[in-house]
N, C-alpha and C positions, 0 to 999 in steps of 0.2 A: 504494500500500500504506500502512496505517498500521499500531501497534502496539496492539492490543486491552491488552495487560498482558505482565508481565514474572514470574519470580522468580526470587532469586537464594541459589542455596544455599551455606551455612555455610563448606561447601570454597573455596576459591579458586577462580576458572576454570570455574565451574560454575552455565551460565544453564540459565534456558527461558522462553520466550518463545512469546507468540499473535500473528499477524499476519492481517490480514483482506486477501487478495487481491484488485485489481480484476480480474483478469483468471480468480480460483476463485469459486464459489459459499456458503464456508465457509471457517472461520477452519483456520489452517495450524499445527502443534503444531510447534515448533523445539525439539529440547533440545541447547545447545550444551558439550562436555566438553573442557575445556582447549583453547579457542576462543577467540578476539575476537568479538565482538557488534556491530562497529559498520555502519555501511549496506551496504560490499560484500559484507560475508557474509550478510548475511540474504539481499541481492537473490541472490545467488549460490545462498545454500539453499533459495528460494523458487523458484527457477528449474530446480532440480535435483527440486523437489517435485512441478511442474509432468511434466517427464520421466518421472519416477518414476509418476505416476498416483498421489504419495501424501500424504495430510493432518496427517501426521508426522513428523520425521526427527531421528536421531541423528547428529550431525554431531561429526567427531571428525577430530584433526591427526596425521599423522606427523610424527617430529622432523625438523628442516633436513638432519641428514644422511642420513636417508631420501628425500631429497626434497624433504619440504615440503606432501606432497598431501594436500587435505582430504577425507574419505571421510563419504558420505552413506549410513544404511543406517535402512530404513523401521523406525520403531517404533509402539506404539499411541498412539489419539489420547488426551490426558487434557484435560478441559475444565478453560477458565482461573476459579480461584480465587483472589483476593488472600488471602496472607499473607506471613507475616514470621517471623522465627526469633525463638527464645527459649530461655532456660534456665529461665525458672521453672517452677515447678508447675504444671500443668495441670489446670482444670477443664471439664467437659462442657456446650457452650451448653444441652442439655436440662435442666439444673439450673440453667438461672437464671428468675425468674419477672417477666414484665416488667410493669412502673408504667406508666410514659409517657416518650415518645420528646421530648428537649429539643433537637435536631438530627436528618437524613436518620441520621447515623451515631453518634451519642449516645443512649444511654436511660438510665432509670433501673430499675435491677432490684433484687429481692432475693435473695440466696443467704443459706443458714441462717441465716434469719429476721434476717441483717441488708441494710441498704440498702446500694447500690454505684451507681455510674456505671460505665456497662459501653460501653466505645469501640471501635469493631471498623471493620474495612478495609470499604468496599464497591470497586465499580471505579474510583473516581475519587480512593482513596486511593496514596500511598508505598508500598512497603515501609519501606524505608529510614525515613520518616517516624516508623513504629510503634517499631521498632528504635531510634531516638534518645528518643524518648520512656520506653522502659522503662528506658535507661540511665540517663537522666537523673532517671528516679523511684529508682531502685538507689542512685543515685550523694548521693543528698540523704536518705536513709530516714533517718528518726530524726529533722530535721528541722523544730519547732514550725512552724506556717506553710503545708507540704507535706503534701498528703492522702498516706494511703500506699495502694501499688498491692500488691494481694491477690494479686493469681495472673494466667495468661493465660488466651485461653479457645479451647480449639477446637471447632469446628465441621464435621461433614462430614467430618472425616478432616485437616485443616489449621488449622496457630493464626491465626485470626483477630481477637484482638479481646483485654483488656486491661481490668482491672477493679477497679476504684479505690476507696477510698471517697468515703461523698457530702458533700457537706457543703452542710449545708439552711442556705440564704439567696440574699443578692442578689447579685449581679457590681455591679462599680460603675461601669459604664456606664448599668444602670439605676438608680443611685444617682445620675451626674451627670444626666441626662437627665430623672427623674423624683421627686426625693426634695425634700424641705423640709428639709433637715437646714439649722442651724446655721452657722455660722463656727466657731464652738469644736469640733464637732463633727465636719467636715469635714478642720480642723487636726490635728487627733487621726487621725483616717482617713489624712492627709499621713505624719504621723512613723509614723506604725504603718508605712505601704507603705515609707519609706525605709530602717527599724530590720528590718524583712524581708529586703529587696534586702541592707543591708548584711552579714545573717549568710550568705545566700547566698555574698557576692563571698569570705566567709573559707573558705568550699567552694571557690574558684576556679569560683562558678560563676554568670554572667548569666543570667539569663531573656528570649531573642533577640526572642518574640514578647509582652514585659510590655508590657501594656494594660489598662484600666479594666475589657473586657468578660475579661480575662483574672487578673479579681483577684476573689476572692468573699470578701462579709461574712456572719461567721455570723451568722445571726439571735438565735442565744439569747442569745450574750454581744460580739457585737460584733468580733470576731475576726479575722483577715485570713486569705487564704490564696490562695497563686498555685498555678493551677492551666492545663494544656494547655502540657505541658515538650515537645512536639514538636520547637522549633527553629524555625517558620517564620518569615516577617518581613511587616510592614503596614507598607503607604506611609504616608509620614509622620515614622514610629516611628525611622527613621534618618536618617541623610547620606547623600543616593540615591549622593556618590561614593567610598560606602565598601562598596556596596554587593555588590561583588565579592570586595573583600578577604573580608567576612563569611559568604558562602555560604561560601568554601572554609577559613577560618580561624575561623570564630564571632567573638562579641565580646568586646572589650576592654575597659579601665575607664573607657575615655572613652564607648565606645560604650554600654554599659550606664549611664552616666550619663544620655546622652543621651537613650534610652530613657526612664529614670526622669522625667525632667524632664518627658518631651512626655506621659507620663501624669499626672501631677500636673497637667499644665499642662489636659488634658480633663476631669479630676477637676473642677478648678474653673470651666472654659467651658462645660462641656457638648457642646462641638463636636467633629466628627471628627479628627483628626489631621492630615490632612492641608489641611483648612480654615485660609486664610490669618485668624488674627486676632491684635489684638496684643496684648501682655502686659498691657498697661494695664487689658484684659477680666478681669485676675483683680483681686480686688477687696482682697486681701489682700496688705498691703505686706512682711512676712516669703515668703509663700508664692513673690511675684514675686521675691524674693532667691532664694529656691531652685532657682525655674524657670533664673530665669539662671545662675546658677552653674553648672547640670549643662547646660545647651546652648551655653553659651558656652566649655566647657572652662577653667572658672576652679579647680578642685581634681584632684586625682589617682587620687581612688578614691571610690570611694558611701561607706567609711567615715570619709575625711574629711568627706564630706558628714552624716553620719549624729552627729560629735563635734561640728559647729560647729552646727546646729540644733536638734538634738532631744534636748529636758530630759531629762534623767536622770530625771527619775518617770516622762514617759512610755516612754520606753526601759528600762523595770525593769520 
Protein backbone atom coordinates (compact mmCIF):
# COMPACT_ATOMS: atom_id res chain seq x y z
CA UNK A 1 0.00 0.00 0.00
CA UNK A 2 1.18 3.52 -0.37
CA UNK A 3 -0.58 6.92 0.52
CA UNK A 4 -1.84 8.65 -2.64
CA UNK A 5 -2.55 12.11 -0.36
CA UNK A 6 -3.62 13.10 2.87
CA UNK A 7 -5.97 16.05 4.48
CA UNK A 8 -6.09 17.31 7.59
CA UNK A 9 -8.87 19.27 8.82
CA UNK A 10 -8.91 22.55 11.03
CA UNK A 11 -10.44 20.34 14.05
CA UNK A 12 -8.17 18.25 15.85
CA UNK A 13 -8.20 14.45 15.28
CA UNK A 14 -9.68 14.90 12.09
CA UNK A 15 -7.91 13.13 8.83
CA UNK A 16 -8.71 11.71 5.43
CA UNK A 17 -6.72 10.02 3.65
CA UNK A 18 -6.37 8.19 -0.13
CA UNK A 19 -4.58 4.93 -0.09
CA UNK A 20 -3.94 2.98 -3.28
CA UNK A 21 -4.30 -0.88 -2.46
CA UNK A 22 -2.02 -3.70 -3.86
CA UNK A 23 -4.36 -6.02 -3.22
CA UNK A 24 -7.89 -3.29 -4.77
CA UNK A 25 -8.18 -2.08 -8.08
CA UNK A 26 -8.60 1.64 -6.93
CA UNK A 27 -7.73 4.14 -4.57
CA UNK A 28 -9.49 3.56 -1.00
CA UNK A 29 -11.21 6.84 0.69
CA UNK A 30 -10.23 6.67 4.68
CA UNK A 31 -11.95 9.47 6.70
CA UNK A 32 -10.59 9.17 10.05
CA UNK A 33 -12.69 11.01 13.37
CA UNK A 34 -10.94 11.23 16.48
CA UNK A 35 -8.51 8.54 15.39
CA UNK A 36 -4.75 7.91 15.04
CA UNK A 37 -3.50 7.62 11.47
CA UNK A 38 -0.57 5.91 11.92
CA UNK A 39 0.39 2.26 9.94
CA UNK A 40 -1.87 -0.18 12.14
CA UNK A 41 -4.91 1.62 11.47
CA UNK A 42 -4.83 2.33 8.19
CA UNK A 43 -3.76 -1.41 7.50
CA UNK A 44 -6.54 -2.30 9.92
CA UNK A 45 -9.08 0.14 7.88
CA UNK A 46 -7.96 -1.01 4.79
CA UNK A 47 -8.57 -4.58 5.62
CA UNK A 48 -11.89 -3.87 7.15
CA UNK A 49 -12.54 -2.13 3.51
CA UNK A 50 -11.55 -5.19 1.88
CA UNK A 51 -14.43 -7.17 4.15
CA UNK A 52 -16.67 -4.52 3.78
CA UNK A 53 -16.66 -4.76 -0.27
CA UNK A 54 -16.15 -0.83 0.21
CA UNK A 55 -13.98 2.18 -1.31
CA UNK A 56 -14.60 4.39 1.60
CA UNK A 57 -14.89 4.37 5.34
CA UNK A 58 -15.72 6.36 8.32
CA UNK A 59 -13.61 5.19 10.99
CA UNK A 60 -14.53 6.32 14.38
CA UNK A 61 -13.34 5.20 18.30
CA UNK A 62 -15.25 4.57 21.30
CA UNK A 63 -13.97 5.83 24.42
CA UNK A 64 -11.57 3.33 26.64
CA UNK A 65 -14.38 2.96 29.00
CA UNK A 66 -16.55 1.66 26.32
CA UNK A 67 -14.05 -0.53 25.31
CA UNK A 68 -12.00 0.93 23.03
CA UNK A 69 -13.53 -0.47 19.73
CA UNK A 70 -13.00 1.10 16.46
CA UNK A 71 -16.02 1.20 14.39
CA UNK A 72 -15.89 1.04 10.51
CA UNK A 73 -19.18 2.28 8.72
CA UNK A 74 -19.14 2.75 4.79
CA UNK A 75 -19.22 6.31 3.48
CA UNK A 76 -19.17 7.93 -0.08
CA UNK A 77 -16.14 8.00 -2.03
CA UNK A 78 -14.64 11.62 -2.50
CA UNK A 79 -11.64 11.93 -4.88
CA UNK A 80 -8.30 13.05 -3.56
CA UNK A 81 -7.79 16.91 -3.86
CA UNK A 82 -4.66 18.70 -2.36
CA UNK A 83 -5.58 21.45 -0.03
CA UNK A 84 -5.00 23.37 3.00
CA UNK A 85 -6.82 25.44 5.26
CA UNK A 86 -7.07 29.00 5.47
CA UNK A 87 -8.76 32.12 6.93
CA UNK A 88 -8.23 34.41 4.26
CA UNK A 89 -10.41 35.79 1.65
CA UNK A 90 -11.31 33.71 -0.82
CA UNK A 91 -11.20 34.03 -4.56
CA UNK A 92 -12.60 31.86 -7.48
CA UNK A 93 -9.42 30.12 -9.73
CA UNK A 94 -12.11 31.14 -12.70
CA UNK A 95 -11.15 34.77 -12.13
CA UNK A 96 -7.80 34.54 -12.47
CA UNK A 97 -6.40 34.93 -16.02
CA UNK A 98 -3.02 33.06 -16.70
CA UNK A 99 0.54 34.73 -18.30
CA UNK A 100 2.97 31.97 -18.12
CA UNK A 101 3.75 29.04 -16.00
CA UNK A 102 7.45 29.99 -14.01
CA UNK A 103 7.36 26.31 -12.34
CA UNK A 104 4.85 22.78 -12.65
CA UNK A 105 3.08 24.74 -9.76
CA UNK A 106 3.80 28.55 -10.07
CA UNK A 107 2.37 30.94 -12.60
CA UNK A 108 1.80 34.17 -13.23
CA UNK A 109 -1.73 35.47 -13.57
CA UNK A 110 -3.69 38.51 -13.60
CA UNK A 111 -6.77 39.37 -11.38
CA UNK A 112 -8.28 42.86 -11.69
CA UNK A 113 -6.09 43.85 -14.04
CA UNK A 114 -3.24 43.54 -11.74
CA UNK A 115 -0.34 40.87 -11.89
CA UNK A 116 0.14 38.13 -9.16
CA UNK A 117 2.07 34.86 -8.75
CA UNK A 118 -0.58 32.41 -8.04
CA UNK A 119 1.08 29.12 -6.05
CA UNK A 120 -1.25 26.24 -5.79
CA UNK A 121 -0.99 22.53 -4.36
CA UNK A 122 -0.61 19.83 -7.01
CA UNK A 123 -0.16 16.11 -5.80
CA UNK A 124 3.24 16.20 -4.86
CA UNK A 125 2.76 19.30 -2.76
CA UNK A 126 2.22 19.61 1.73
CA UNK A 127 -0.55 20.65 3.14
CA UNK A 128 1.10 21.77 5.95
CA UNK A 129 3.70 23.38 3.60
CA UNK A 130 0.92 25.94 2.19
CA UNK A 131 -0.31 26.44 5.63
CA UNK A 132 3.29 27.79 6.81
CA UNK A 133 3.68 29.69 4.01
CA UNK A 134 0.56 31.81 4.48
CA UNK A 135 1.45 32.33 8.14
CA UNK A 136 4.55 33.27 7.53
CA UNK A 137 3.23 35.86 4.76
CA UNK A 138 0.52 37.06 7.60
CA UNK A 139 3.16 37.18 10.11
CA UNK A 140 5.61 39.75 8.19
CA UNK A 141 2.66 41.87 6.13
CA UNK A 142 3.72 45.27 6.06
CA UNK A 143 7.12 44.36 5.60
CA UNK A 144 9.42 46.47 2.88
CA UNK A 145 11.34 43.57 1.39
CA UNK A 146 8.07 40.94 1.43
CA UNK A 147 5.65 40.61 -1.44
CA UNK A 148 2.39 40.69 0.04
CA UNK A 149 -0.05 37.69 -0.27
CA UNK A 150 -3.72 38.83 -1.66
CA UNK A 151 -6.15 36.31 -0.93
CA UNK A 152 -6.38 32.24 -1.30
CA UNK A 153 -7.71 30.62 -4.20
CA UNK A 154 -10.10 27.84 -4.40
CA UNK A 155 -10.66 25.72 -6.92
CA UNK A 156 -13.37 22.85 -7.41
CA UNK A 157 -14.81 23.38 -4.23
CA UNK A 158 -11.20 23.27 -2.15
CA UNK A 159 -8.44 26.02 -1.39
CA UNK A 160 -5.98 25.37 -3.28
CA UNK A 161 -3.41 27.71 -4.04
CA UNK A 162 -2.30 31.39 -2.64
CA UNK A 163 -1.76 34.51 -4.49
CA UNK A 164 0.93 36.83 -4.09
CA UNK A 165 2.12 39.76 -5.63
CA UNK A 166 4.65 39.80 -8.50
CA UNK A 167 7.60 41.21 -8.48
CA UNK A 168 9.16 41.78 -12.01
CA UNK A 169 12.88 40.81 -12.05
CA UNK A 170 15.60 38.45 -11.58
CA UNK A 171 16.35 35.92 -8.46
CA UNK A 172 19.92 36.01 -7.80
CA UNK A 173 20.89 32.95 -8.64
CA UNK A 174 20.50 34.14 -12.15
CA UNK A 175 22.28 37.12 -11.12
CA UNK A 176 25.36 34.90 -9.68
CA UNK A 177 25.36 32.51 -12.44
CA UNK A 178 24.76 34.83 -15.22
CA UNK A 179 25.05 38.63 -14.69
CA UNK A 180 28.23 41.06 -15.29
CA UNK A 181 27.60 43.17 -12.41
CA UNK A 182 30.34 44.84 -10.78
CA UNK A 183 32.15 44.55 -7.24
CA UNK A 184 30.47 47.63 -6.16
CA UNK A 185 27.54 46.53 -7.22
CA UNK A 186 27.25 43.19 -6.07
CA UNK A 187 28.45 44.70 -2.49
CA UNK A 188 25.42 46.80 -2.52
CA UNK A 189 23.25 43.58 -3.41
CA UNK A 190 25.50 41.95 -0.01
CA UNK A 191 24.20 44.78 2.51
CA UNK A 192 20.80 45.08 0.96
CA UNK A 193 20.23 40.97 1.51
CA UNK A 194 22.00 41.38 5.04
CA UNK A 195 19.85 44.82 6.08
CA UNK A 196 16.78 42.52 4.90
CA UNK A 197 17.47 39.22 6.89
CA UNK A 198 18.21 41.76 9.63
CA UNK A 199 14.71 43.51 9.87
CA UNK A 200 13.36 40.01 9.42
CA UNK A 201 15.23 38.55 12.69
CA UNK A 202 13.57 41.82 14.73
CA UNK A 203 10.13 39.91 13.46
CA UNK A 204 11.64 36.89 15.21
CA UNK A 205 11.72 35.78 12.02
CA UNK A 206 14.42 33.53 9.63
CA UNK A 207 13.83 32.79 6.34
CA UNK A 208 14.66 28.42 6.67
CA UNK A 209 14.99 28.02 2.82
CA UNK A 210 17.19 31.80 2.05
CA UNK A 211 18.82 31.28 -1.07
CA UNK A 212 20.13 33.37 -4.04
CA UNK A 213 17.29 31.48 -6.21
CA UNK A 214 15.05 32.60 -3.25
CA UNK A 215 15.81 36.28 -3.37
CA UNK A 216 14.58 38.47 -6.34
CA UNK A 217 15.99 41.87 -7.66
CA UNK A 218 13.40 44.23 -8.85
CA UNK A 219 14.34 45.34 -12.03
CA UNK A 220 13.06 48.97 -12.19
CA UNK A 221 14.88 50.10 -9.07
CA UNK A 222 17.11 47.43 -7.90
CA UNK A 223 15.36 46.39 -4.82
CA UNK A 224 15.49 43.05 -2.92
CA UNK A 225 12.88 40.93 -1.94
CA UNK A 226 12.63 37.31 -0.38
CA UNK A 227 10.25 35.40 -1.52
CA UNK A 228 8.91 31.27 -1.02
CA UNK A 229 8.38 31.64 3.05
CA UNK A 230 7.35 27.89 2.82
CA UNK A 231 9.95 26.69 5.53
CA UNK A 232 11.63 24.04 3.45
CA UNK A 233 15.55 23.45 3.71
CA UNK A 234 18.52 22.85 0.69
CA UNK A 235 21.40 20.82 1.36
CA UNK A 236 24.14 22.95 1.80
CA UNK A 237 22.12 25.93 3.23
CA UNK A 238 22.62 24.38 6.81
CA UNK A 239 24.60 22.04 9.60
CA UNK A 240 23.36 18.78 8.19
CA UNK A 241 23.67 18.10 12.36
CA UNK A 242 21.25 20.54 13.08
CA UNK A 243 19.24 19.34 10.86
CA UNK A 244 16.61 17.66 13.05
CA UNK A 245 16.62 20.12 15.67
CA UNK A 246 15.31 22.43 12.67
CA UNK A 247 12.59 20.53 11.15
CA UNK A 248 10.91 20.35 14.58
CA UNK A 249 12.04 23.69 16.14
CA UNK A 250 12.93 26.00 12.88
CA UNK A 251 15.94 28.30 13.09
CA UNK A 252 17.91 30.02 15.24
CA UNK A 253 20.27 33.02 15.15
CA UNK A 254 23.15 31.02 14.55
CA UNK A 255 21.29 29.17 12.04
CA UNK A 256 19.90 31.94 10.18
CA UNK A 257 23.30 33.22 10.12
CA UNK A 258 24.58 30.45 8.72
CA UNK A 259 22.18 30.43 6.19
CA UNK A 260 22.87 34.18 5.36
CA UNK A 261 26.60 33.57 4.94
CA UNK A 262 26.34 30.32 2.55
CA UNK A 263 24.06 32.65 0.26
CA UNK A 264 26.24 35.42 0.02
CA UNK A 265 28.97 33.03 -0.13
CA UNK A 266 26.91 31.60 -3.90
CA UNK A 267 26.07 35.30 -4.46
CA UNK A 268 29.67 35.76 -5.02
CA UNK A 269 30.80 31.97 -6.50
CA UNK A 270 28.27 31.34 -8.52
CA UNK A 271 28.31 27.79 -7.29
CA UNK A 272 25.73 25.59 -5.76
CA UNK A 273 25.76 25.30 -2.08
CA UNK A 274 26.50 22.49 -1.59
CA UNK A 275 29.68 22.47 -3.93
CA UNK A 276 32.85 22.18 -1.96
CA UNK A 277 34.90 25.51 -2.68
CA UNK A 278 36.98 27.67 -0.74
CA UNK A 279 36.50 31.19 0.54
CA UNK A 280 39.51 32.37 -1.02
CA UNK A 281 36.88 31.81 -4.55
CA UNK A 282 35.37 35.18 -3.26
CA UNK A 283 37.37 37.75 -4.42
CA UNK A 284 36.27 40.33 -2.17
CA UNK A 285 38.26 40.69 1.20
CA UNK A 286 35.24 42.54 3.28
CA UNK A 287 32.65 40.10 1.70
CA UNK A 288 35.01 36.86 2.97
CA UNK A 289 34.92 38.66 6.58
CA UNK A 290 31.34 38.35 6.31
CA UNK A 291 31.01 34.89 4.95
CA UNK A 292 33.11 34.00 7.85
CA UNK A 293 31.61 35.47 10.54
CA UNK A 294 28.16 34.12 9.86
CA UNK A 295 29.41 30.31 9.38
CA UNK A 296 31.92 30.34 11.74
CA UNK A 297 29.47 31.45 14.54
CA UNK A 298 31.76 34.44 15.33
CA UNK A 299 28.58 37.01 16.20
CA UNK A 300 25.06 36.46 17.83
CA UNK A 301 22.54 37.74 15.64
CA UNK A 302 22.23 38.89 11.79
CA UNK A 303 21.84 42.30 13.53
CA UNK A 304 25.11 42.33 14.91
CA UNK A 305 26.12 41.32 11.78
CA UNK A 306 24.20 43.97 9.94
CA UNK A 307 25.89 47.04 12.63
CA UNK A 308 29.54 45.92 12.02
CA UNK A 309 29.35 45.86 8.01
CA UNK A 310 26.81 47.70 6.45
CA UNK A 311 27.25 51.63 6.05
CA UNK A 312 24.64 53.44 7.24
CA UNK A 313 23.94 55.17 3.65
CA UNK A 314 23.59 51.86 2.52
CA UNK A 315 21.36 50.67 5.32
CA UNK A 316 19.19 54.19 5.14
Amino acid sequence: MYEIGRYDFPQSGHFIVWYECNKRQHPVYLEFLGCSVDEPDVRLALKAARELDADALLITRTSAHEGGSTNFIICQFREFKPQFNTSLCLIDHDDLSFERYLKDNVAIVWFQSEQFVYKFMDTTCLQATFETEERNYRKLAGVSGIPCLKAAVSKAGVVQGLLISYIDGDNLWSVATGSSLDDSELLNITYGIIQLAAILEKRHFYHQDLKCSNIVRRRRDGKLFFVDLAGGLTKGMYRQEREYHILRNGFDAADGLFSLGRTIWSLWTGCHPETTVSIDAIRHDTVRKIVTDCEKGRLDSIGTLDGKYVPIVAAG
